[in-house]
N, CA, C and O atoms as a Tripos MOL2 file, in Angstrom:
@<TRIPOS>MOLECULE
protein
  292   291    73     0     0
PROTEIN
NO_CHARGES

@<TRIPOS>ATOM
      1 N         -21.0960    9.5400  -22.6060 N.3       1 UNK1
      2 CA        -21.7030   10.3310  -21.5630 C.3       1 UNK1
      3 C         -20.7150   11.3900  -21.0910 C.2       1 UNK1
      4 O         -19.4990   11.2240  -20.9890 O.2       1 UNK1
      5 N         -21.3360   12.4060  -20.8400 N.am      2 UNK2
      6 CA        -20.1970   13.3370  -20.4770 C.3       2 UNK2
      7 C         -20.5380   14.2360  -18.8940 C.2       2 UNK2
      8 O         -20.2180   15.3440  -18.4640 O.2       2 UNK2
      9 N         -21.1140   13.4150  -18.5170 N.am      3 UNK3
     10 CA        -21.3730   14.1000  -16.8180 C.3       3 UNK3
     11 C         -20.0950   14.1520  -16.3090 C.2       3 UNK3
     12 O         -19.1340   13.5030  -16.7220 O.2       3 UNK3
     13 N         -20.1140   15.1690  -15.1390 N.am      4 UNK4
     14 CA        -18.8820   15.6800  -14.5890 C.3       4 UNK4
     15 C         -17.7770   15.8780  -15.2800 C.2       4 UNK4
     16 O         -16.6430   15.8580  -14.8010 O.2       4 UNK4
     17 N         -18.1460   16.1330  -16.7600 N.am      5 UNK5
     18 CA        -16.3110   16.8160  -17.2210 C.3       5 UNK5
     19 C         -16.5380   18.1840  -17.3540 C.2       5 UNK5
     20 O         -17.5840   18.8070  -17.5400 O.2       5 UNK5
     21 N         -15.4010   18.5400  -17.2320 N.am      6 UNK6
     22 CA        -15.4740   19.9740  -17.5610 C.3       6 UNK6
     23 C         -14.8680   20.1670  -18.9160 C.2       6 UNK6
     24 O         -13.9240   19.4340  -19.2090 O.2       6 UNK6
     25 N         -15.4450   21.4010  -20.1170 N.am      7 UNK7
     26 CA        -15.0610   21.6360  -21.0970 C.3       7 UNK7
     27 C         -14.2880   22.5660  -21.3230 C.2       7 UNK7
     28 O         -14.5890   23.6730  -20.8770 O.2       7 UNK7
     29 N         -13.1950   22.4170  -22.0000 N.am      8 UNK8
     30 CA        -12.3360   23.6420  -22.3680 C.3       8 UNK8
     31 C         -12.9640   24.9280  -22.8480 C.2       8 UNK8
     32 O         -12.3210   25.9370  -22.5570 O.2       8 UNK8
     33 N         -14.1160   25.1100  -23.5410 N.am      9 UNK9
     34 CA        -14.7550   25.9850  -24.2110 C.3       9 UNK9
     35 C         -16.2630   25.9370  -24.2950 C.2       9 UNK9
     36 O         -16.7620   24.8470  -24.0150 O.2       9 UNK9
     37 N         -17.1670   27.0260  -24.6670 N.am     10 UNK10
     38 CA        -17.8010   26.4580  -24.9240 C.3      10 UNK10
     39 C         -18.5530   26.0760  -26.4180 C.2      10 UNK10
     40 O         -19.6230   25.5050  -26.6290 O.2      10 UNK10
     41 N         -17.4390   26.6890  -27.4500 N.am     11 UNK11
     42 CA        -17.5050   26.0970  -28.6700 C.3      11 UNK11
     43 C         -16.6950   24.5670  -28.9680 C.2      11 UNK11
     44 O         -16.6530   24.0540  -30.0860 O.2      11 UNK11
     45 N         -16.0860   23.9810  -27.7600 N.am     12 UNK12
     46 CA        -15.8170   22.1030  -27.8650 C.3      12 UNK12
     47 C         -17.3730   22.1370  -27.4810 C.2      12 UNK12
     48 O         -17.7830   21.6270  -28.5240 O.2      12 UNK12
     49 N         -18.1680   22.2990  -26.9670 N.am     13 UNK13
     50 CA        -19.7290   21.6650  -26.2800 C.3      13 UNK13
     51 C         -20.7970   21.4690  -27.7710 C.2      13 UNK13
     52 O         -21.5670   20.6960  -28.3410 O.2      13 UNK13
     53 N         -20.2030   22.6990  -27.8380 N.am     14 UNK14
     54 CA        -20.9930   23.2910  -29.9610 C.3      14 UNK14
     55 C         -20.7280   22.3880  -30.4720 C.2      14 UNK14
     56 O         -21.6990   21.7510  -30.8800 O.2      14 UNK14
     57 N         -19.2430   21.7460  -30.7810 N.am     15 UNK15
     58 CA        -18.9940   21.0570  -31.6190 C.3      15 UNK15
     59 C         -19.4180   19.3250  -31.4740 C.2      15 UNK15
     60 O         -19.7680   18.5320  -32.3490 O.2      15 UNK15
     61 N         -19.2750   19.1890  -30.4030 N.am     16 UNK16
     62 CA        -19.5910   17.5550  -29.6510 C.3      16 UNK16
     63 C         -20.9900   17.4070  -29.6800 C.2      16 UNK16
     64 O         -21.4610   16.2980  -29.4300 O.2      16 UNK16
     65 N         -22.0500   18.7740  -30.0630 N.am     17 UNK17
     66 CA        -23.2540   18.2110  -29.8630 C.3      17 UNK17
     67 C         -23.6590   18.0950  -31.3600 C.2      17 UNK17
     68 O         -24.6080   17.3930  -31.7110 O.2      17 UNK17
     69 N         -22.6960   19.0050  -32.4560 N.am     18 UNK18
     70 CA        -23.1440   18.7220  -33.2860 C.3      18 UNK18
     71 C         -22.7190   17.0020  -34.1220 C.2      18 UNK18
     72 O         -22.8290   16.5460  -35.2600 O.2      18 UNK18
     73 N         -22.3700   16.6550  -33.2130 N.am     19 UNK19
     74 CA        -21.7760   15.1070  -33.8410 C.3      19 UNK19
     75 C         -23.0450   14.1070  -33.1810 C.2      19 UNK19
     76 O         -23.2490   13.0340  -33.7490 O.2      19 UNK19
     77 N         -23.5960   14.3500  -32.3930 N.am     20 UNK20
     78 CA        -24.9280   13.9140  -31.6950 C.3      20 UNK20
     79 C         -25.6950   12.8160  -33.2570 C.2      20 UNK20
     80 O         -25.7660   13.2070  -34.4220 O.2      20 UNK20
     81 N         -26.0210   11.8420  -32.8690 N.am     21 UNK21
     82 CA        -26.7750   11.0670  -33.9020 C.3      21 UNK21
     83 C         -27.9140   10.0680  -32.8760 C.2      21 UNK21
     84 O         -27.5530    9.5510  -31.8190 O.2      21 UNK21
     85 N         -28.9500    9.9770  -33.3000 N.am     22 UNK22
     86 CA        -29.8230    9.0490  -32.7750 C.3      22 UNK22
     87 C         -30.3760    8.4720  -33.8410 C.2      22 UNK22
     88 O         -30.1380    8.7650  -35.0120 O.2      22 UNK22
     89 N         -31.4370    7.2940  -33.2840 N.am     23 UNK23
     90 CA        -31.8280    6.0270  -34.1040 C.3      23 UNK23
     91 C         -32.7500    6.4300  -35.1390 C.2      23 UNK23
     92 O         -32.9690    5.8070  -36.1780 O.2      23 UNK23
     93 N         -33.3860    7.7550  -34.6990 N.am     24 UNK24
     94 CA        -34.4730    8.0370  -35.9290 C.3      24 UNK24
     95 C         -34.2220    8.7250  -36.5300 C.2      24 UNK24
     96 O         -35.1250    8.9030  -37.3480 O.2      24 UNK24
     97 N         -33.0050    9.6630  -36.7520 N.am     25 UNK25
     98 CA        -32.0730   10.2700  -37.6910 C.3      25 UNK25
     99 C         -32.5120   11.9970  -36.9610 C.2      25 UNK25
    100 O         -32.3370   12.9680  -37.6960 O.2      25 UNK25
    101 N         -32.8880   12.1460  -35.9850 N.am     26 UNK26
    102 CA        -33.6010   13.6210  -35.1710 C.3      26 UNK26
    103 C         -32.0730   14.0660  -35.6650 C.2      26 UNK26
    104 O         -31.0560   13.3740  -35.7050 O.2      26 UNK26
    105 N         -32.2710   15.5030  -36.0370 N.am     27 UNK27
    106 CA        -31.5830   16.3670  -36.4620 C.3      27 UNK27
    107 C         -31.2660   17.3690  -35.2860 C.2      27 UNK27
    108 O         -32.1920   18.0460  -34.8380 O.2      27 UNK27
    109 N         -29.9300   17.4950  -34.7410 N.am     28 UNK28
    110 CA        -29.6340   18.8780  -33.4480 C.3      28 UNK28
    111 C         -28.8770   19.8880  -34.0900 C.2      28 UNK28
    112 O         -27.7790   19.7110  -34.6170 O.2      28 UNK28
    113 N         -29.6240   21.1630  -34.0150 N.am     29 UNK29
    114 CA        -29.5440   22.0710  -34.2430 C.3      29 UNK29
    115 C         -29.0500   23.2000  -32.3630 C.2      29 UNK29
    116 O         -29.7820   23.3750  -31.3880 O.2      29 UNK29
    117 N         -27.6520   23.6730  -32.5810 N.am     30 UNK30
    118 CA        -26.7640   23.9130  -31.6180 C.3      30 UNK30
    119 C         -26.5780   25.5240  -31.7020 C.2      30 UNK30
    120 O         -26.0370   25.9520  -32.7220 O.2      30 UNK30
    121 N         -27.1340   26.7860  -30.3420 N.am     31 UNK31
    122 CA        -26.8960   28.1980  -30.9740 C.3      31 UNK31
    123 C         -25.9860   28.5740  -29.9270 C.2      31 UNK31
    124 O         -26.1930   27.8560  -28.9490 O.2      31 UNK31
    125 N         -25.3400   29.1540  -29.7880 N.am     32 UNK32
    126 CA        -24.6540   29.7870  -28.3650 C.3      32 UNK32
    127 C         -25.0580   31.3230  -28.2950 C.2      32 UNK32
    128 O         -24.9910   31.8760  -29.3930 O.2      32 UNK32
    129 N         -25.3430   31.8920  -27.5530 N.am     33 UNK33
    130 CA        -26.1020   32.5110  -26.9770 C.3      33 UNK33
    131 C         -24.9820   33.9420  -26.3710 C.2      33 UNK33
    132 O         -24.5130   33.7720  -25.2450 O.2      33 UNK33
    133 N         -24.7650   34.6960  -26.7930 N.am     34 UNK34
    134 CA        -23.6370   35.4830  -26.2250 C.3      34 UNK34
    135 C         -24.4060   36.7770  -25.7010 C.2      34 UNK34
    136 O         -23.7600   37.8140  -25.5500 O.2      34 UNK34
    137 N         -25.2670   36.7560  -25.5250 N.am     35 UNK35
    138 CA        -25.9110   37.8340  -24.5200 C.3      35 UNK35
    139 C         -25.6480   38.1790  -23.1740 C.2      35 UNK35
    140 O         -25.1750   37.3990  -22.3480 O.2      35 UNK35
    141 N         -25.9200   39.2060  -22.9900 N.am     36 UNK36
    142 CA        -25.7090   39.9340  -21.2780 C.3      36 UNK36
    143 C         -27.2770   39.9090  -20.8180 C.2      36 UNK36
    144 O         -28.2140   40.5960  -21.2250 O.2      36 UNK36
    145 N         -27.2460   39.0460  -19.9890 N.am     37 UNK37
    146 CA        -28.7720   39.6270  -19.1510 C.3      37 UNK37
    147 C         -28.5950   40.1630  -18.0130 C.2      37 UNK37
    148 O         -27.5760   39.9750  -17.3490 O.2      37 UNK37
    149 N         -29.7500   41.0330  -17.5810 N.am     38 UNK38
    150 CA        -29.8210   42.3040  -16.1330 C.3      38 UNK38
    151 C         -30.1430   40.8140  -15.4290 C.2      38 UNK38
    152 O         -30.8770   39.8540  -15.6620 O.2      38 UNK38
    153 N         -29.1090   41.2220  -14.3900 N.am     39 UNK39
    154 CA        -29.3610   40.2020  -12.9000 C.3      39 UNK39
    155 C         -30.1830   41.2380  -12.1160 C.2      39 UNK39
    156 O         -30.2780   42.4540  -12.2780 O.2      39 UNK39
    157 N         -30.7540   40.4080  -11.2170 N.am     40 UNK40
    158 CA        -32.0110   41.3320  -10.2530 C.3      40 UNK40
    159 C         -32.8560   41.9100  -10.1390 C.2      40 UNK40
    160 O         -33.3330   42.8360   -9.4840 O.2      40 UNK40
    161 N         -33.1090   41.0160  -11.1570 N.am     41 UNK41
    162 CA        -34.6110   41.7590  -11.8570 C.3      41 UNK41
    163 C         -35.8800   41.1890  -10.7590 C.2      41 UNK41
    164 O         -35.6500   40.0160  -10.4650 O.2      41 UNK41
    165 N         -36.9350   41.6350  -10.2010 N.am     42 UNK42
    166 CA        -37.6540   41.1970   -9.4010 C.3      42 UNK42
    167 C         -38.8420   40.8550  -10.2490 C.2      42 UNK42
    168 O         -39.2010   41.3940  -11.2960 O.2      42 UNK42
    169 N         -39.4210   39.7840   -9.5480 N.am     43 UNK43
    170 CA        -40.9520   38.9410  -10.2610 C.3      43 UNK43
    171 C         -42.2710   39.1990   -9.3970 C.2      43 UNK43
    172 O         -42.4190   39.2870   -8.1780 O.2      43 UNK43
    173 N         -43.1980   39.2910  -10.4810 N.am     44 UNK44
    174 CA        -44.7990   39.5610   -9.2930 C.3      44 UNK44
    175 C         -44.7510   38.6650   -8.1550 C.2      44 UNK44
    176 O         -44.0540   37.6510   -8.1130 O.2      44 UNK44
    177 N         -45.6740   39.1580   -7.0440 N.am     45 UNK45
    178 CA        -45.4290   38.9060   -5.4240 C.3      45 UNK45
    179 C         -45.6660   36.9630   -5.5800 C.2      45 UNK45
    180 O         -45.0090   36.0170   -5.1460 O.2      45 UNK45
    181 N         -46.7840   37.0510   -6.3200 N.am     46 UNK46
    182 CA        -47.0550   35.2020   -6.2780 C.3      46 UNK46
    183 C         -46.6170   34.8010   -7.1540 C.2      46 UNK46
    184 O         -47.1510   33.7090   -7.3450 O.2      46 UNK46
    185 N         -45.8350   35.0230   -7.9700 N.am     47 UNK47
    186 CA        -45.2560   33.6110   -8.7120 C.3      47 UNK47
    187 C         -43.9780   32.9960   -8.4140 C.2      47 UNK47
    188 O         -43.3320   32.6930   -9.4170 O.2      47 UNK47
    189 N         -43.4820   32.7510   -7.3700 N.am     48 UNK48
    190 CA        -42.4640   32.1100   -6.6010 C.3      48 UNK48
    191 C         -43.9180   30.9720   -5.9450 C.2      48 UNK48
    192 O         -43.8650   29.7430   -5.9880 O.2      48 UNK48
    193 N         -44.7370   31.5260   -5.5590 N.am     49 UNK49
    194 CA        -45.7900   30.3100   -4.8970 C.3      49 UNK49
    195 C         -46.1390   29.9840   -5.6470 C.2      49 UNK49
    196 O         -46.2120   28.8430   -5.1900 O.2      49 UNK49
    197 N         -46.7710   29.8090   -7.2420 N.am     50 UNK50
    198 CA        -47.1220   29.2680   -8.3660 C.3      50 UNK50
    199 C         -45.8790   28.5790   -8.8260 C.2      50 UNK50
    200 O         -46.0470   28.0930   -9.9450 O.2      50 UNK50
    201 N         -44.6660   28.3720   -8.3240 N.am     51 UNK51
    202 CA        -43.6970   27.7860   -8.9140 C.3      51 UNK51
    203 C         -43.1150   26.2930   -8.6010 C.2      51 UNK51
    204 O         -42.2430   26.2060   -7.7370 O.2      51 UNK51
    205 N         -43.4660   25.3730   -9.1220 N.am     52 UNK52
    206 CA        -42.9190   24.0820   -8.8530 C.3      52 UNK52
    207 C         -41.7150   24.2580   -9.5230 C.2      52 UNK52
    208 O         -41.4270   24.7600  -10.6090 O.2      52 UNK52
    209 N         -40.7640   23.4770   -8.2010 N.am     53 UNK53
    210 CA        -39.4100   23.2420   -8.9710 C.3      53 UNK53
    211 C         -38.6700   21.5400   -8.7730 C.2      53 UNK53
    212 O         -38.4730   20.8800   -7.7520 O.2      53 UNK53
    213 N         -38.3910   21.2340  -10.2470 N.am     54 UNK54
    214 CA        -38.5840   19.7870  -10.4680 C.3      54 UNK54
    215 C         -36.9260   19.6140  -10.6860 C.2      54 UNK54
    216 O         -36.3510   19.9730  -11.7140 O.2      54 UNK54
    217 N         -36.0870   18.8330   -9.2210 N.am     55 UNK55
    218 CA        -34.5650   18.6270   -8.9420 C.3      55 UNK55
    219 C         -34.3770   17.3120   -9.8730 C.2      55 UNK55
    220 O         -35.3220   16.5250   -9.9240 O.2      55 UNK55
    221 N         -33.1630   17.0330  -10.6320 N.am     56 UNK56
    222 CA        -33.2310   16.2260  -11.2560 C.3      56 UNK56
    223 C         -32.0030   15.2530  -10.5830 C.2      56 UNK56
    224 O         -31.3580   15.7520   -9.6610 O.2      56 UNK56
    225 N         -31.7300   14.1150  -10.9510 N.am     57 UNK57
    226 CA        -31.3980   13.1570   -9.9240 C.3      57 UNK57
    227 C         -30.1390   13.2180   -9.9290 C.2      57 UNK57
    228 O         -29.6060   13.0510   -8.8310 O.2      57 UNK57
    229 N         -29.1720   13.4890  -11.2130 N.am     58 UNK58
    230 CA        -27.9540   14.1990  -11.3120 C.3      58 UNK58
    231 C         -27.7480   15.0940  -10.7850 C.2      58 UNK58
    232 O         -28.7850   15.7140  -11.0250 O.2      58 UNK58
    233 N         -26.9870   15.9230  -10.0050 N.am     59 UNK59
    234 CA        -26.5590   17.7570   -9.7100 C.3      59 UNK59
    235 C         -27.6990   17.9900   -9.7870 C.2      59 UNK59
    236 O         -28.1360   18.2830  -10.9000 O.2      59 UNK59
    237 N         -28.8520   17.9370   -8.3280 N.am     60 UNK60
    238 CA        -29.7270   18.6440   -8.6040 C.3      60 UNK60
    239 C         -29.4260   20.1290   -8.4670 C.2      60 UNK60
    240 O         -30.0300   20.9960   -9.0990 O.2      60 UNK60
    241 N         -28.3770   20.3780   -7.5300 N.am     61 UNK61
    242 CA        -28.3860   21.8570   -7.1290 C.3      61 UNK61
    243 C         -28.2800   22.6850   -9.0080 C.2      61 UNK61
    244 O         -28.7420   23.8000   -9.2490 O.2      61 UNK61
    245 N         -27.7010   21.9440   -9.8830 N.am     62 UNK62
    246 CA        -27.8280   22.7910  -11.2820 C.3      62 UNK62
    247 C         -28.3340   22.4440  -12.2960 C.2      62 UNK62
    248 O         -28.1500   23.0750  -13.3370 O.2      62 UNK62
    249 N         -29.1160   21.3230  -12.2330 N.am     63 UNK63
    250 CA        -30.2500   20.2440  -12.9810 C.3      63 UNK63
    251 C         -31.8850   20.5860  -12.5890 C.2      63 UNK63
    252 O         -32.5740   19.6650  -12.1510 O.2      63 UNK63
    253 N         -32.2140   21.3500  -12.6890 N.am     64 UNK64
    254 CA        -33.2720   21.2330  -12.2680 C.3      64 UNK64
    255 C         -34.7720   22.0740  -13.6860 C.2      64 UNK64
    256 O         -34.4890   22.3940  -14.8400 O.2      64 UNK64
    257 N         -35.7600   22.1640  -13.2390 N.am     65 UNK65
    258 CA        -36.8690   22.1980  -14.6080 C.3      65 UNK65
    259 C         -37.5680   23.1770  -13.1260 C.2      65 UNK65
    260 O         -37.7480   22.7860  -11.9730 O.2      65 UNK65
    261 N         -37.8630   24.6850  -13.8140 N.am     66 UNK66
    262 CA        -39.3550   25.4930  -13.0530 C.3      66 UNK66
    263 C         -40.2960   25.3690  -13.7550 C.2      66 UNK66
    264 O         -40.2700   25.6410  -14.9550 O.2      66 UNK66
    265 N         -41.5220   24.8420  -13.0040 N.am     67 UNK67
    266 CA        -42.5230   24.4130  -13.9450 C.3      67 UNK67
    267 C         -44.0250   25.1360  -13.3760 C.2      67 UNK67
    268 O         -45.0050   24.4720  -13.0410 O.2      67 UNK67
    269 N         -43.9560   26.4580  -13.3590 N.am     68 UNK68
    270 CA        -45.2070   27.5080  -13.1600 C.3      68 UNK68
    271 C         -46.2960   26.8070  -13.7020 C.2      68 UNK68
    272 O         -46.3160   26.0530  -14.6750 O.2      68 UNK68
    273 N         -47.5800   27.3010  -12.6280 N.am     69 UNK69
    274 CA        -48.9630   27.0790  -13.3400 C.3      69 UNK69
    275 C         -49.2230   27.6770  -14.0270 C.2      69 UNK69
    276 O         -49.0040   28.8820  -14.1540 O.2      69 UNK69
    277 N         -49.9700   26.7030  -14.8890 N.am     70 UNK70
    278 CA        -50.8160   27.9730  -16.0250 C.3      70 UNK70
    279 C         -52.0000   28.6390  -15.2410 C.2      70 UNK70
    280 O         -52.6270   28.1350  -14.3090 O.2      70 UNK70
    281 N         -52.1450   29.6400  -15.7000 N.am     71 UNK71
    282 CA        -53.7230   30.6350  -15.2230 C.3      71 UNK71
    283 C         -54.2680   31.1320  -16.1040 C.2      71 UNK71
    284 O         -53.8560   32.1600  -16.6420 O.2      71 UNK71
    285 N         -55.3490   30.4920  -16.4570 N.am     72 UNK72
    286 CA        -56.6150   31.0650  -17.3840 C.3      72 UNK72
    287 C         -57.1260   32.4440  -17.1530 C.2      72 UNK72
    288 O         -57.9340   32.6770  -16.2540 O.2      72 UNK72
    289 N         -56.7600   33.1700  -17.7860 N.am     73 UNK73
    290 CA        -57.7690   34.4680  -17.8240 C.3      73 UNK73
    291 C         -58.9210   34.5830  -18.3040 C.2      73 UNK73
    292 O         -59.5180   35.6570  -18.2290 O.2      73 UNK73
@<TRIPOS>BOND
     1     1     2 1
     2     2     3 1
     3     3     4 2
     4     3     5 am
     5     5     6 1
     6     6     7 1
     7     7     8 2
     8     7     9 am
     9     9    10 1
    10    10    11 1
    11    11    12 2
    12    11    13 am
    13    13    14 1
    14    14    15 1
    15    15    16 2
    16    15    17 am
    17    17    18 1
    18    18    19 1
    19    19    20 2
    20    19    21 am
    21    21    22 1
    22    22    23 1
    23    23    24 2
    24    23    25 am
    25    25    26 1
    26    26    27 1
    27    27    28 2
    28    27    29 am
    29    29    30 1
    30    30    31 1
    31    31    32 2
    32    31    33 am
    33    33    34 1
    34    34    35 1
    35    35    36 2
    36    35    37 am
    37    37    38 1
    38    38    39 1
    39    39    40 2
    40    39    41 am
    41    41    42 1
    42    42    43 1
    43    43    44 2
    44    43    45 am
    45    45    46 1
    46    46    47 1
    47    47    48 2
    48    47    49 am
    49    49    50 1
    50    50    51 1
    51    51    52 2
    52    51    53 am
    53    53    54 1
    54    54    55 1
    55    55    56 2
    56    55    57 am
    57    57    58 1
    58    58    59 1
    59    59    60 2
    60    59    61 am
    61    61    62 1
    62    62    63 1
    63    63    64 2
    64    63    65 am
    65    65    66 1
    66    66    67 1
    67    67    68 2
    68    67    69 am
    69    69    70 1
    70    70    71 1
    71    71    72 2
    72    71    73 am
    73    73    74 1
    74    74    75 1
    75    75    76 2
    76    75    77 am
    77    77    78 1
    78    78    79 1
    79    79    80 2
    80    79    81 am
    81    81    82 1
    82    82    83 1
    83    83    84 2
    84    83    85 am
    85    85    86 1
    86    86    87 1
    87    87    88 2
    88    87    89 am
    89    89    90 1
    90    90    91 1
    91    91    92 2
    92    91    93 am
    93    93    94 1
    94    94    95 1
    95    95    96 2
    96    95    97 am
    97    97    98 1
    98    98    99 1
    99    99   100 2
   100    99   101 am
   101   101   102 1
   102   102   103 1
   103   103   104 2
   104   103   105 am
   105   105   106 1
   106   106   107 1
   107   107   108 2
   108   107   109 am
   109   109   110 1
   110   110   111 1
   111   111   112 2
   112   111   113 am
   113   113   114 1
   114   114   115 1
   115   115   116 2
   116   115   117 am
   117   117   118 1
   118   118   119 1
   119   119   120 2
   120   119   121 am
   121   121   122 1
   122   122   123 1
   123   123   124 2
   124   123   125 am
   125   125   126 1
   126   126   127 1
   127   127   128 2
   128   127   129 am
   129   129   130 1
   130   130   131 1
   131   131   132 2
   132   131   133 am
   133   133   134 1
   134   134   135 1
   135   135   136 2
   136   135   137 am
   137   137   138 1
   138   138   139 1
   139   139   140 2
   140   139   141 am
   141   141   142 1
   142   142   143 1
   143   143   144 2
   144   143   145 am
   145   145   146 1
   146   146   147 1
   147   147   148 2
   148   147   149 am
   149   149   150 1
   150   150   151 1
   151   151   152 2
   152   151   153 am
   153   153   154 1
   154   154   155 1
   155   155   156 2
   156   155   157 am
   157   157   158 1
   158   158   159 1
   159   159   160 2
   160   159   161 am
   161   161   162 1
   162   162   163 1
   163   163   164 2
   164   163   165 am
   165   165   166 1
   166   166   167 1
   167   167   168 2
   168   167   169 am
   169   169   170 1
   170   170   171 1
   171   171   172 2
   172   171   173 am
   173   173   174 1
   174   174   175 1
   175   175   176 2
   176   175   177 am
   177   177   178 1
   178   178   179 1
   179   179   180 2
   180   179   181 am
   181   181   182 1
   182   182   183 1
   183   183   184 2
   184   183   185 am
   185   185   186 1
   186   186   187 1
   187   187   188 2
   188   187   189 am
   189   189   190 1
   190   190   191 1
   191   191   192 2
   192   191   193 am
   193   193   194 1
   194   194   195 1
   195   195   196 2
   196   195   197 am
   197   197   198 1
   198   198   199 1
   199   199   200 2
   200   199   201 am
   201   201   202 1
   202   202   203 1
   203   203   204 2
   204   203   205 am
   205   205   206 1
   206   206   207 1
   207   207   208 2
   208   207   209 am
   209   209   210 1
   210   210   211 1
   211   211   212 2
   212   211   213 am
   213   213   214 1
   214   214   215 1
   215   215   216 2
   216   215   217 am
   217   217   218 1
   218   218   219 1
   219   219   220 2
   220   219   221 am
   221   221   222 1
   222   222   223 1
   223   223   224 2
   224   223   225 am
   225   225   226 1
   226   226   227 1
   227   227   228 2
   228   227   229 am
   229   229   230 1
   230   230   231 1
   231   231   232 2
   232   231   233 am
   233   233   234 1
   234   234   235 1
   235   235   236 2
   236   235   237 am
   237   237   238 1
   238   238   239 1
   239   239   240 2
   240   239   241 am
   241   241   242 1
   242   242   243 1
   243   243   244 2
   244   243   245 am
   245   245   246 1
   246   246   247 1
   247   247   248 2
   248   247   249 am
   249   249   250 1
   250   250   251 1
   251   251   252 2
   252   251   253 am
   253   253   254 1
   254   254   255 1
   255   255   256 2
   256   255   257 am
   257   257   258 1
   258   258   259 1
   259   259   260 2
   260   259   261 am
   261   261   262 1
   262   262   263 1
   263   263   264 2
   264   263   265 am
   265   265   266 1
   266   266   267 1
   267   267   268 2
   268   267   269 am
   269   269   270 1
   270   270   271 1
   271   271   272 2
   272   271   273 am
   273   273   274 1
   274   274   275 1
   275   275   276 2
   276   275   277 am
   277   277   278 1
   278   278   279 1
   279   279   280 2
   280   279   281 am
   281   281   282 1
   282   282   283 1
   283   283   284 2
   284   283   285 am
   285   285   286 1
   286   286   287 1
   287   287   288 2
   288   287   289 am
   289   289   290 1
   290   290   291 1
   291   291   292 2
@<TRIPOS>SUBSTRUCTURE
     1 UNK1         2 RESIDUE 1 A UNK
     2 UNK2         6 RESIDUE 1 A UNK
     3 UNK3        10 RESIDUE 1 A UNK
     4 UNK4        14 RESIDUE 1 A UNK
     5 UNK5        18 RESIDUE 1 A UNK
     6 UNK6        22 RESIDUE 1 A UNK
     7 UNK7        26 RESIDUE 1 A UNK
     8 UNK8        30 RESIDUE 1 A UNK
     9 UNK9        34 RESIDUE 1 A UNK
    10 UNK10       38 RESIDUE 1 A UNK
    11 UNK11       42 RESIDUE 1 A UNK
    12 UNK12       46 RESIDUE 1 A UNK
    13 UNK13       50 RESIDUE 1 A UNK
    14 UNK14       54 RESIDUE 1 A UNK
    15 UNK15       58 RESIDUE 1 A UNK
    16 UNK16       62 RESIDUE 1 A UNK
    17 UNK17       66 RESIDUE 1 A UNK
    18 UNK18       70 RESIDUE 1 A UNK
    19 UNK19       74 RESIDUE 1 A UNK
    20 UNK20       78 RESIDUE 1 A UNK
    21 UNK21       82 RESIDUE 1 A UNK
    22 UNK22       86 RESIDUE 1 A UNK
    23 UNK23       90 RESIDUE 1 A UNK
    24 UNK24       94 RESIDUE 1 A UNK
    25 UNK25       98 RESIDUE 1 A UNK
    26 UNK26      102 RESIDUE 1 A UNK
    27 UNK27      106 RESIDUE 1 A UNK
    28 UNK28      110 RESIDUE 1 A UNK
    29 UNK29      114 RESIDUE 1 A UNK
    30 UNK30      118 RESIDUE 1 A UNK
    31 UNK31      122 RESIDUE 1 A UNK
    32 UNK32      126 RESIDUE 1 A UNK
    33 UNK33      130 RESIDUE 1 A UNK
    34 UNK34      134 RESIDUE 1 A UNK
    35 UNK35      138 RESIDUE 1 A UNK
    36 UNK36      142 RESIDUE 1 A UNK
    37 UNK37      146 RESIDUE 1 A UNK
    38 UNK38      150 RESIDUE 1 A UNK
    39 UNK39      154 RESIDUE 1 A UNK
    40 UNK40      158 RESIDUE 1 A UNK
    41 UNK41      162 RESIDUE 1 A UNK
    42 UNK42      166 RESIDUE 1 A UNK
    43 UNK43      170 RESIDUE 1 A UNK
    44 UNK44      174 RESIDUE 1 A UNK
    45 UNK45      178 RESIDUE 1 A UNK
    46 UNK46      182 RESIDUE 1 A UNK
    47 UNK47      186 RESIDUE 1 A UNK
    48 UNK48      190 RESIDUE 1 A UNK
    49 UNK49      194 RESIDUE 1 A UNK
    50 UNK50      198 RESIDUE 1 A UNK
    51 UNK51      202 RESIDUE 1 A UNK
    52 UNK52      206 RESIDUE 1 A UNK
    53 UNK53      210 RESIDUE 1 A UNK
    54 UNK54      214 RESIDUE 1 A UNK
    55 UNK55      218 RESIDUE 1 A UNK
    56 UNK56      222 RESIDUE 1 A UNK
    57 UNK57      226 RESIDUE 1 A UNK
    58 UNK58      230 RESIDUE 1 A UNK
    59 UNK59      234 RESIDUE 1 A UNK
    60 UNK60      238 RESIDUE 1 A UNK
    61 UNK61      242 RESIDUE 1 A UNK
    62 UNK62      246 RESIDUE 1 A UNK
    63 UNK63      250 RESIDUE 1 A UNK
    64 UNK64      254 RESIDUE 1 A UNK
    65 UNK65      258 RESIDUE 1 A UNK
    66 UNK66      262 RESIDUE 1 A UNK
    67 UNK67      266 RESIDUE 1 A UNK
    68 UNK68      270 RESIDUE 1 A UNK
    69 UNK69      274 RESIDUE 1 A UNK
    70 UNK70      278 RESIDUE 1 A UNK
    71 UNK71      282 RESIDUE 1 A UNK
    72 UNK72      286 RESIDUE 1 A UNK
    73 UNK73      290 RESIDUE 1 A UNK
């Protein structure tokens, strides 16, 4: 388990997940992501009220799942 450590890098995280094995042989496939995204970008007026946000029981303040409604058109 590796809650609360901190990693030297984040190619040690790459590498530790690719050692990952479970019972039914599930295969993890690991990308790192080196992009710049625009901060402050603003969202339509209601979907902050269409937004459930699901805290998870670890660090919720940085664990957490947004889980928007769907809307049928």
């Amino acid at each position: 388990m590796c809650q609360g450590l901190i990693f030297e890098s984040v190619q040690t995280v790459k590498d530790l997940m690719a050692t990952v094995t479970t019972r039914t042989a599930l295969k993890l496939l690991t990308t790192i992501l080196y992009n710049t995204y625009q901060t402050g970008r603003k969202v339509a007026v209601d979907f902050k009220s269409n937004l459930k946000i699901v805290f998870d029981e670890f660090l919720p303040q940085w664990n957490y799942t947004p889980k928007p409604q769907l809307q049928v058109i």
